[in-house]
C-alpha positions in Angstrom: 0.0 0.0 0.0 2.0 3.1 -0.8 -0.4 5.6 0.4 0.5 4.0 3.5 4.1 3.2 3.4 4.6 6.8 4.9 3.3 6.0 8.1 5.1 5.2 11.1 4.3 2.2 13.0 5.5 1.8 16.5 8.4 -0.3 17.3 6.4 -2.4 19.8 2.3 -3.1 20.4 0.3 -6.0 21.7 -2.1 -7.9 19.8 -5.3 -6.5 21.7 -6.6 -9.4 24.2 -5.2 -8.8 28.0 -5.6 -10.3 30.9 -7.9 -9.4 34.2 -11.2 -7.7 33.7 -10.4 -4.0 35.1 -10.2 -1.4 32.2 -8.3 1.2 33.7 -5.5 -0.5 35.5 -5.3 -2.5 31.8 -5.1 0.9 29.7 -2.7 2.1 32.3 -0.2 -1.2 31.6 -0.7 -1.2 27.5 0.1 2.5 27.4 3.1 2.6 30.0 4.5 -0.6 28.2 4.3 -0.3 24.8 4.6 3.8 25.1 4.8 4.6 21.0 1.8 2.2 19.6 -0.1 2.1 22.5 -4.1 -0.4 21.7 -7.6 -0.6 23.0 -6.9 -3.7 24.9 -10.0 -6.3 25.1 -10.5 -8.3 28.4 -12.5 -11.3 27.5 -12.2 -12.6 31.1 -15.2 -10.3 31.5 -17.0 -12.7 30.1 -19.7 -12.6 27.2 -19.4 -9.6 25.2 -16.1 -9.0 25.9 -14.9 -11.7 23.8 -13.3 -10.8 20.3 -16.7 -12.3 18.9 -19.0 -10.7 21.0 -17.1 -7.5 21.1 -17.7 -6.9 17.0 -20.9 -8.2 17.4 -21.9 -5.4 19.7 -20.3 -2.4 16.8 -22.4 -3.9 14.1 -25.2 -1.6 12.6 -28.8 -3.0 12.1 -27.5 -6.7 13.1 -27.8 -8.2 16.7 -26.4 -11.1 18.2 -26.8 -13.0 21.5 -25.4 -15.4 23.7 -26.9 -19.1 22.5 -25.5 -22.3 24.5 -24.0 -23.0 21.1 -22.2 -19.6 20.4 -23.4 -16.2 19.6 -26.5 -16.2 17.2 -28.0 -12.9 15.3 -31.1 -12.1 16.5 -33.9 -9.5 16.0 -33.2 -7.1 18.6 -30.4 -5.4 20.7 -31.1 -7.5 24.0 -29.3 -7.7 27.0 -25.7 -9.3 25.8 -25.7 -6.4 23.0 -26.4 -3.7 26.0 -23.2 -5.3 27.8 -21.0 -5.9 24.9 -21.2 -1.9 24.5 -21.2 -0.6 27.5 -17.9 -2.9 28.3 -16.5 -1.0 25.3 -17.6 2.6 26.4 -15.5 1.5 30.1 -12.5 0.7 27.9 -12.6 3.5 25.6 -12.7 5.7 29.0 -10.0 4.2 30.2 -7.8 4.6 26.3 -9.0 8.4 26.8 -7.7 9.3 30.4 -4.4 7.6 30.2 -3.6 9.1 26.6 -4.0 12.9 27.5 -2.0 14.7 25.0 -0.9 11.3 23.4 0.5 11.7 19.7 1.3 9.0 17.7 -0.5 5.5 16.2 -2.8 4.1 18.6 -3.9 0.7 17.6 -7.8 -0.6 17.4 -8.9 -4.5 16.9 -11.9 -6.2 16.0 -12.9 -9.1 14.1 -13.0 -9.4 10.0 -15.3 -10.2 8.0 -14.6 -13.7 7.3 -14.3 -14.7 10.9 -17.3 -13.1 12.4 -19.0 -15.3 9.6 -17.3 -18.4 10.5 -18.3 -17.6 13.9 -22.1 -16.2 14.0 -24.8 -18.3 13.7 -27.9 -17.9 11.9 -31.9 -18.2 13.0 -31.0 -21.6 11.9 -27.9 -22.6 14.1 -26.1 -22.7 10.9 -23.2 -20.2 10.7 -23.1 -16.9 8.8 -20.7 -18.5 6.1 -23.2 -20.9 4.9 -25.3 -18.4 2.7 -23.7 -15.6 0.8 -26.4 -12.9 1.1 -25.7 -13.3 5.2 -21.8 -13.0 5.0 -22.8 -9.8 2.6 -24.9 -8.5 4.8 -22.9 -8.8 8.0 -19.7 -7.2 5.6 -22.0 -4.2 5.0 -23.1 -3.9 9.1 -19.6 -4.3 10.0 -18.3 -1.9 8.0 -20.9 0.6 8.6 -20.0 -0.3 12.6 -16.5 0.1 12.0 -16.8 3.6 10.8 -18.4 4.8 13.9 -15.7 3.0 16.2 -13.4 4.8 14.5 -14.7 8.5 14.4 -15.1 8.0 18.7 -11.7 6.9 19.0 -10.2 10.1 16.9 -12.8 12.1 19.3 -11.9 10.5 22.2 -7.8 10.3 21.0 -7.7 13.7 18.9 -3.9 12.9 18.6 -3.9 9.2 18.0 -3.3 8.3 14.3 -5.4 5.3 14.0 -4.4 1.8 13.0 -7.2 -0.6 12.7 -6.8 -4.4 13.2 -9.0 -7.1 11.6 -8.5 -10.2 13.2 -9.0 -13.1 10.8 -7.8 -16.5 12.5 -10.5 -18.2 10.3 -9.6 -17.0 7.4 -7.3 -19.9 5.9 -10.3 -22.0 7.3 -12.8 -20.3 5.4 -10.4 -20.4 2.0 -9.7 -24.1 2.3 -13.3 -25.2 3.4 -12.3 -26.4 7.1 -15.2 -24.6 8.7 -17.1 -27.3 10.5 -21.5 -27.4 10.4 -23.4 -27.1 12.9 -23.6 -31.3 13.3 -20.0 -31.3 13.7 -20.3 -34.0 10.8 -19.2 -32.1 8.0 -17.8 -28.6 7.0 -19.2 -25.8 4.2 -17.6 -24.9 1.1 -14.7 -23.3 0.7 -15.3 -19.7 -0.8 -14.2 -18.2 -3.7 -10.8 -16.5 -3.3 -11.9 -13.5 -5.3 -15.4 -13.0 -3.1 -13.0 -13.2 0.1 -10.4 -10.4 -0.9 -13.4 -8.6 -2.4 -14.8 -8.7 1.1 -11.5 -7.7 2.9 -11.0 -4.9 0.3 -14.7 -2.9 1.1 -14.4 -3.4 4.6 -10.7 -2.4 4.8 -11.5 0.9 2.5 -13.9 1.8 5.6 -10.8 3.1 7.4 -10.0 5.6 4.6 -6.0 6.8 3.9 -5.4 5.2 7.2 -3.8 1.7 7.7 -5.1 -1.1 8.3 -3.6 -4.5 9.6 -4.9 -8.0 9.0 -4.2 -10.7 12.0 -4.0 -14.3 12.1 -1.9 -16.3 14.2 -3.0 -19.5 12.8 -0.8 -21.6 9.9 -0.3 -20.4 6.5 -1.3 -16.5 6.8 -2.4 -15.8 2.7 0.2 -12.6 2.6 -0.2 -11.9 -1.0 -4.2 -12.2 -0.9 -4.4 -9.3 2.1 -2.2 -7.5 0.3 -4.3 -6.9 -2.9 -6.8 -6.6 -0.5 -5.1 -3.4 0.7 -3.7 -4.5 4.2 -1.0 -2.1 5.0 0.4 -4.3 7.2 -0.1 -8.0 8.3 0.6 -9.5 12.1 1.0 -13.0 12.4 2.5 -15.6 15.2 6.1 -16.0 13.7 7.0 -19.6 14.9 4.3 -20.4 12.3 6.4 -19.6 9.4 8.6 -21.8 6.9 10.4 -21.1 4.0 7.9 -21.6 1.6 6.5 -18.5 2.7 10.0 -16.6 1.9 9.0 -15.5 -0.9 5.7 -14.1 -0.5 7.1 -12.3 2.7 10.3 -10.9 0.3 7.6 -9.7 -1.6 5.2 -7.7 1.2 8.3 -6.0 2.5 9.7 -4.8 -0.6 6.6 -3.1 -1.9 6.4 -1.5 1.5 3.7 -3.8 3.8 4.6 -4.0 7.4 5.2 -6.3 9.3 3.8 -7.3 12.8 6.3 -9.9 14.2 4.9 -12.0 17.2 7.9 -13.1 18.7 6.7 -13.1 22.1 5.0 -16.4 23.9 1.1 -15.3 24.4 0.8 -17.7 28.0 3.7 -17.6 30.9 6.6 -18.3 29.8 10.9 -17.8 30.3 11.5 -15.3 28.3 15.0 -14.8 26.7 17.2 -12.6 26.0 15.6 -9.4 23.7 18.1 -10.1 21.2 17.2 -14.2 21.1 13.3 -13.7 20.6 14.3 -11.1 17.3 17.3 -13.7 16.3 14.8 -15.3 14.0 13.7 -12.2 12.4 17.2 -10.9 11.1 18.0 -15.0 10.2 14.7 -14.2 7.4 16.1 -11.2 6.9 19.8 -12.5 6.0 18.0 -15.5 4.0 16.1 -13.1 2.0 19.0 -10.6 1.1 16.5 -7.5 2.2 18.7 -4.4 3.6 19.3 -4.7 7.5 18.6 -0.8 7.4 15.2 -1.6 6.9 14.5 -4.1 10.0 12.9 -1.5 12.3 11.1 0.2 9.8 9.0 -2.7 8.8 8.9 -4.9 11.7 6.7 -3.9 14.9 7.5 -6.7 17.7 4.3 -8.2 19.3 3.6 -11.1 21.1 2.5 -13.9 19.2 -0.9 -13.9 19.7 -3.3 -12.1 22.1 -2.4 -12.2 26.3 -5.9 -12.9 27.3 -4.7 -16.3 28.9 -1.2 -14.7 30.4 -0.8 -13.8 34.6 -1.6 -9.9 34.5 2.4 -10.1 35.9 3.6 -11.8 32.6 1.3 -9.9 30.3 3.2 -6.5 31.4 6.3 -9.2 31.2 5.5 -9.8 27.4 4.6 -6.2 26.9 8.1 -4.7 27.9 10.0 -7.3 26.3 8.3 -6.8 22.9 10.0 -2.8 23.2 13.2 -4.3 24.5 13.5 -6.9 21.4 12.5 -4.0 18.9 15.2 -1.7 20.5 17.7 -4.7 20.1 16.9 -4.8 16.1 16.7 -1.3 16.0 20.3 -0.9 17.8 21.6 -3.9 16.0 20.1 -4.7 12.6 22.8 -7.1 11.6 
C-alpha cells in the first residue's frame, strides 16, 4: 500500500486481548508498556461480550447477536448481551481516553474481520453466517458501517492518535480451504471463492480511509499476497508459524512497502530470553532473503504472538516490555 508506506508504526504493540477484567488498570499497563503504539486492549475474562466475537458483534449496525448455548447467534433485537457488549467498550474506551492525554502517535484498534465473524455467528437456523452468501454480505455491510463509527469516537476521544485498525482473521485460511465445520460437527461448508474473500476484505478495509489497516492471524499459513491486494497495510501473524515456503511471498510484502507485525513473544507464561534471542529469528529471514538490514525496524513492529488474554496480568506486562526491548535490540543492532 504506498499511500500507506509513509506512516510510522511503533516499534512495539500488543495484539489487543489482556488479561484481568479492570479497564483502567489494563489501559494504564498497555500505554506505560508499549509507550509509542499504545491499543484498546480487550479483556474477554469479563466474560460474554467482551470476547473478540461478541465485542464486534456489539459495533455492528442494524444486526444483533446474543449469547446461545451453542455460540453467539443474530437475533432481531439489541437485548441484554448487546447492551453489555457496549457498555464494556464505552469503560475501555474511557480508560484509552484518560491515560492518553496529550498522546500523539498510532494508537492501535482491533476487531474481528469479516470472514471470521461469519465463521463464527450463527444464523436463525444454528447454521453459521458462512453458509449463505447474502448473510456474509450483509454482515460485511453492518460491519463496515460499525467500524466507521468505532473509529470516528476513537479520533474524538484520542484527537492525537493516528489510527491503526486491526481485523483479526484467524479463520480465514479455514474459510479459503473449506475447514469450517457445520453445525452437526459432521461435516464442514464450502470453501469460498478466493476473489469474493479479498473482495470482502478490500470494502471493509476501504472503511478506514488513507489510514492503515492490519490483518491478524496467528494461525498456519497466513495468505500474505491475498491481504495485500486486499489493501492491508500491514499483516501480524504468530512468527513460529512460518517456513520457508512463505519466503518469498514475505520478500515480496516488505519490498513493496507492507509491514510487518512480528509475534515473537509467547502469548501464556513463559521464560522469556534474551531481547536479542526472541528477534534472532527475524534478522536469520532477513539474512536469507538478502532485504537491507537498514530496513529491519522500519518494517517490523515486535508483538507477542498472539493475544495475552490467557497470560498472569504479571507476565502480560512481562510480554509487553520485552516486545519494546527486542525492537530496541533490532533497531540498535540490525545485523
Amino acid at each position: 500500500m504506498s499511500e500507506n508506506s509513509e506512516f510510522r508504526f511503533g516499534s512495539a504493540t500488543g495484539v489487543g486481548s489482556m488479561p484481568g477484567g479492570d479497564a483502567r488498570e489494563t489501559a494504564k499497563t498497555v500505554t506505560g508498556s508499549v509507550e509509542d503504539f499504545p491499543f484498546l486492549a480487550e479483556l474477554p475474562a469479563r466474560g460474554p461480550g467482551a470476547d473478540m466475537i461478541g465485542r464486534t458483534a456489539g459495533m455492528l449496525v442494524e444486526l444483533y447477536a446474543r449469547v446461545e448455548p451453542s455460540g453467539w447467534r443474530i437475533g432481531d433485537r439489541p437485548g441484554r448481551d448487546t447492551k453489555r457488549a457496549r457498555s464494556w467498550l464505552g469503560e475501555d474506551l474511557d480508560a484509552l481516553e484518560e491515560f492518553t492525554q496529550g498522546y500523539e502517535g498510532p494508537v492501535k484498534v482491533q476487531a474481528v474481520g469479516p470472514w471470521t465473524l461469519a465463521a463464527a455467528l450463527e444464523l436463525k437456523n444454528g447454521e453459521v453466517a458462512l453458509s449463505d452468501p447474502g448473510a456474509c454480505r450483509d454482515l460485511a455491510g453492518s460491519l463496515a458501517e460499525g467500524l466507521r463509527s468505532h473509529l470516528d469516537e476513537v479520533r474524538r476521544r484520542v484527537p492525537g492518535g493516528q489510527l491503526v485498525l486491526q481485523l483479526d482473521e484467524p479463520s480465514l485460511t479455514a474459510v479459503l480451504r473449506g475447514q469450517v465445520k457445520s453445525a452437526s460437527g459432521y461435516r464442514t461448508h464450502r470453501a469460498v471463492d478466493r476473489q469474493a474473500v479479498e473482495a470482502t476484505l478490500r470494502d471493509v478495509v476501504r472503511v478506514h480511509g488513507e489510514g492503515p489497516v492490519v490483518v491478524h492471524s496467528c494461525a498456519p499459513d497466513v495468505p500474505f499476497a491475498l491481504l495485500r491486494r486486499a489493501g492491508a497495510a500491514a499483516v501480524s501473524f504468530d512468527f513460529s508459524l512460518l517456513t520457508e515456503r512463505d519466503d518469498d511471498v514475505i520478500g515480496e510484502a516488505v519490498e513493496g512497502g507492507t509491514k510487518l507485525l512480528a509475534g515473537v513473544v509467547p502469548g501464556t507464561d513463559s521464560a522469556l530470553s534474551d531481547p536479542a534471542g526472541s528477534v534472532m529469528g527475524v534478522r536469520t529471514l532477513w539474512r536469507r532473503l538478502g532485504l537491507h538490514p537498514g530496513l529491519l525496524a522500519e518494517a517490523v513492529t515486535v508483538t507477542p504472538s498472539c493475544g495475552l488474554a490467557g497470560a498472569s496480568p504479571a507476565y502480560a506486562r512481562q510480554a509487553l516490555a520485552h516486545c519494546v526491548r527486542a525492537a530496541r535490540s533490532l533497531t540498535d543492532n540490525p545485523e
